[in-house]
Each structure stands twice: as structure tokens, then as C-alpha cells.
N, C-alpha and C positions, 0 to 999 in steps of 0.2 A: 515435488512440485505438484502431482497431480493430487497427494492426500492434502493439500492447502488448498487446494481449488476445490475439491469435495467439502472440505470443512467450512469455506465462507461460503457455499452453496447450501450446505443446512443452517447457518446462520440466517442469511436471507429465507429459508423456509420457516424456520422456526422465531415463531413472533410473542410467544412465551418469556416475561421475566423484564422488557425492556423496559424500560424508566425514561420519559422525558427529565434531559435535563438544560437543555438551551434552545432559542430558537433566536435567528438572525435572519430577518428577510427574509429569502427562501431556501433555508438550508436550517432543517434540525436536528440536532445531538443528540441521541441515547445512550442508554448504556444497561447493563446487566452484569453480575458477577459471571467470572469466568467458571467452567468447570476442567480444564483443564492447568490452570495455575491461579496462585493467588493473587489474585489481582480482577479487574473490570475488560468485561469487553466498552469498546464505543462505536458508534456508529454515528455516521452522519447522511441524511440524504438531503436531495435536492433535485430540482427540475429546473435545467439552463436554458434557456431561451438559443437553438442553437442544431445542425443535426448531430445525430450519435457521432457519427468521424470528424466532426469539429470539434467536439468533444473530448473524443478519446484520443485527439492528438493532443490536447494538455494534457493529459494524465496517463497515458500509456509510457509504460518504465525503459525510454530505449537512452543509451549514449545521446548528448545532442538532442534530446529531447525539451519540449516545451514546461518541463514540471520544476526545472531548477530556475528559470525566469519567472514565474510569480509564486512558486511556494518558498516562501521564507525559511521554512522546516526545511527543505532540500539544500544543501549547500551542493554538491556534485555527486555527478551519477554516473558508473563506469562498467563496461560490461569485461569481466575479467577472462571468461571462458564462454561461449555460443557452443551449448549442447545439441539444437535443433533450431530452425525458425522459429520456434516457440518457445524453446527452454534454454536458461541462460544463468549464469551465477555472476552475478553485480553486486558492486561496492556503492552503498549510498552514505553520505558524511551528512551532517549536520551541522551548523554553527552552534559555539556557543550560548548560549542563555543567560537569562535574569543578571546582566551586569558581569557576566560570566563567572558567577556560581556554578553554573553549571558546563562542564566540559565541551568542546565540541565530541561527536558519538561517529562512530562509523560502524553500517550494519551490511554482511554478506548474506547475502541471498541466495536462495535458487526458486526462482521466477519463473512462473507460467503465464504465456498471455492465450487467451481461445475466444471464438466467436460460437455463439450458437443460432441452431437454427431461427431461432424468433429475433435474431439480429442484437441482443446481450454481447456485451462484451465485456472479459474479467479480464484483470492479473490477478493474480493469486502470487504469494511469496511465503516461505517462510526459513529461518535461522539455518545455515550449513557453512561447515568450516573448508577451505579450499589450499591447498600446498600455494597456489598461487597468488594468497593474499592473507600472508601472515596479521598479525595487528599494527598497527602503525603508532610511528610516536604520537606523541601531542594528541591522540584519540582515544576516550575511551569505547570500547569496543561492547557494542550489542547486543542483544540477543532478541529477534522477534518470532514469536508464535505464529501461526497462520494466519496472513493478513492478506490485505487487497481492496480491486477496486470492483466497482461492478458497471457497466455504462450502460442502461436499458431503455431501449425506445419507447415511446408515449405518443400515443397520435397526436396530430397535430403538431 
């Protein structure tokens, strides 16, 4: 957990290689090749009219949290094992897709959330397999790289 929290911390440092590739209002999408696998990073930022902890309680990864009422992409979020207040290994599912072509997906994690001092707040997550959450039917099962959220104060 804490090497996925270091990795989308040089991702945020390193501003080399990104590509505009969408912008909606106030939220825009980049993206770069990865160098860790084949495939793209993306990134999306935005500035929410709102404070940081209004904020991070939409997008902070708990049970019962607020990310599975408007993110369409979250079907359900479950915390299988609490390693520490901070570290935890979660089940997140997904629906279906495109007329359901596409399977619904469920990915394990091992989750870090932290605050730093200039009031930033991550999760960080990335891909770990757990005795307590075999694969499940009717899902095909995930694999995610180092990923996460970042929630950073802006004056005003």
C-alpha cells in the first residue's frame, strides 16, 4: 500500500509525457503511456467548489461510503480485512457495460488513505490477492496497478 501511495506521488510530481485528451467543464483528462505495463496512465483533475472534507467524503474508499451513490463505475465497496486505520484490503465490483458486453469486474485491493501535512489527502490502492476473497461468480476479476485519489486544498 505504501509503494502505491509513493508511485501516484511521483506521478503527481512528474509532469513529463502528459497528453490533453478531454476537458468537461471543470474537470480535465490526461493521459501518458505507462512504464510500468502496456497500457496508458489517465488522470483527471478538477477543482470543486466545496471544502477538502466535503470533498473527500465523496471519494474516500470506506464501506458505506459516498462513491457508490454517484459513481456509476462503483457498483459496491467492501472492506474484507482492516489492517490499520489506514490500511485495508477491499472488494470493489462494477456493473456491467456497453449493453453488457462487457462483464461486470471486481477488483481487491490493498488501500492506503493519509493526510499530509499541507492538508492533501490520498488513497492510494493497488492489485493483492487475499484467502478471504476468493473470485466470485458472475465477475470477472481485476487487476489494478497503482492507483488513487489525491484531494488538495486551493485557497479560497
Amino acid at each position: 500500500a505504501e509503494a502505491a501511495a509513493e508511485q501516484l506521488r511521483l506521478y503527481r510530481r512528474d509532469p513529463g509525457g502528459w497528453r490533453h485528451c478531454r476537458s468537461t467543464g471543470d474537470v480535465a483528462v490526461s493521459w501518458r503511456p505507462s512504464a510500468e505495463f502496456a497500457g496508458n496512465l489517465y488522470k483527471g483533475e478538477g477543482i470543486l467548489p466545496g471544502s477538502p472534507q466535503s470533498v473527500w467524503e465523496c471519494i474516500k474508499p470506506v464501506a458505506g461510503g459516498l462513491r457508490t451513490k454517484w459513481d456509476q463505475n462503483v457498483k459496491d465497496f467492501e472492506v474484507i480485512e482492516a489492517i490499520s486505520d489506514t490500511i485495508s484490503i477491499c472488494r470493489t465490483t462494477t456493473p456491467s457495460a456497453c449493453m453488457r458486453i462487457i462483464s461486470p469486474r471486481e477488483f481487491v485491493d490493498v488501500v492506503v488513505m493519509k493526510e499530509y501535512e499541507d492538508g492533501t489527502m490520498l488513497s492510494a490502492a493497488t492489485n493483492v490477492e487475499h484467502p478471504l476473497c476468493p473470485p466470485q461468480p458472475n465477475f470477472v476479476r481485476g487487476f489494478n496497478y497503482p492507483c488513487g485519489c489525491f484531494c488538495i486544498p486551493v485557497p479560497g
